[in-house]
N, C-alpha and C positions, 0 to 999 in steps of 0.2 A: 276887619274880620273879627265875630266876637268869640271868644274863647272857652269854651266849656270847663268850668272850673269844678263843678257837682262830685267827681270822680275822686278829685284830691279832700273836698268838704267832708267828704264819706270818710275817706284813709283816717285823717285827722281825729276824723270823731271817735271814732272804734280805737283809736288809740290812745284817747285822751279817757275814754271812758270803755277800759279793759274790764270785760266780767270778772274774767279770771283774777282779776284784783279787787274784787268787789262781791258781788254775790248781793247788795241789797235787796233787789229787786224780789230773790230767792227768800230772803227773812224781811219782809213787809206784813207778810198779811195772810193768815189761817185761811182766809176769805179768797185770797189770788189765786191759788193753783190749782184752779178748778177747770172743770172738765165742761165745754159746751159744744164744739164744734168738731170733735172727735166722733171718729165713726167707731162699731164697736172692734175692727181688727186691729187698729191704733189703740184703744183701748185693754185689748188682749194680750199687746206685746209689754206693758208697763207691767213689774216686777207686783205682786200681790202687796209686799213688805209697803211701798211708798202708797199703797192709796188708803184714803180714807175709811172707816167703816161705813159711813154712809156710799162708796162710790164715788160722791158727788165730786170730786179734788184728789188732787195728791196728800197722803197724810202728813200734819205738821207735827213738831214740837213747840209748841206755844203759837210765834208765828214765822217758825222758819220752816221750809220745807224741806222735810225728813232724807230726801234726795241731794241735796247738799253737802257736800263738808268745806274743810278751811274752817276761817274765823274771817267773818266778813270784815269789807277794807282793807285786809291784807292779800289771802291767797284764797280761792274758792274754788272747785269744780262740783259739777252737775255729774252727780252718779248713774244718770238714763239722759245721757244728754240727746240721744242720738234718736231715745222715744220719748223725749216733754212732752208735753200737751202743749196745746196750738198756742194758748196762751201765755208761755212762756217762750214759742216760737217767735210771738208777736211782738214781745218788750225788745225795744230796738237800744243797743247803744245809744245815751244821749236823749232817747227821746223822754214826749212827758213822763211816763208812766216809772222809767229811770229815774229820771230825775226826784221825780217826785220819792222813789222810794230812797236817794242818796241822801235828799233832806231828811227822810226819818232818823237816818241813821248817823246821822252830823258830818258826811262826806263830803268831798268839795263838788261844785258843780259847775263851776268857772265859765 
């Protein structure tokens, strides 16, 4: 009988690769927090203060999004965590788009 082991892979991952101790993903890219799949009533509930002047994204400082605090790699939370946009819905613990932003930021990815 084979074992479904997917369940514990997932536990592992999100634990190995805690937001809340990280936040790269959040300071990658002026370019990331952008808004594409968002209708306009998700749009309406996000605070004026984090979005861009153009609309088009969440507003940054450099290239971290303004909705962030902590210091990334140590302690981070999401200040609209519960209204991000889709595409910060989307970066998965572990996956590429993580990973990829852990390398920017010289974190492990093991």
């Amino acid at each position: 009988m084979a074992t479904d082991f997917s369940s514990l892979r997932e536990a592992a991952t999100t634990a190995l690769f805690d937001c809340q101790s990280c936040g790269a993903c959040c300071s990658y890219s002026a370019e990331w927090p952008r808004f594409s799949t968002e209708d306009d009533a998700q749009l309406d509930r996000i605070p004026q203060k984090y979005v861009s002047s153009n609309e088009a994204g969440m507003r940054c400082d450099g290239v971290r999004c303004s909705a962030l605090s902590g210091e990334v790699g140590k302690h981070t939370a999401c200040g609209i965590y519960e209204l991000r946009p889709d595409v910060c819905r989307a970066c998965m613990p572990g996956g590429d788009d993580c990973l990829m932003a852990r390398r920017a930021h010289g974190l492990p990815i093991v």
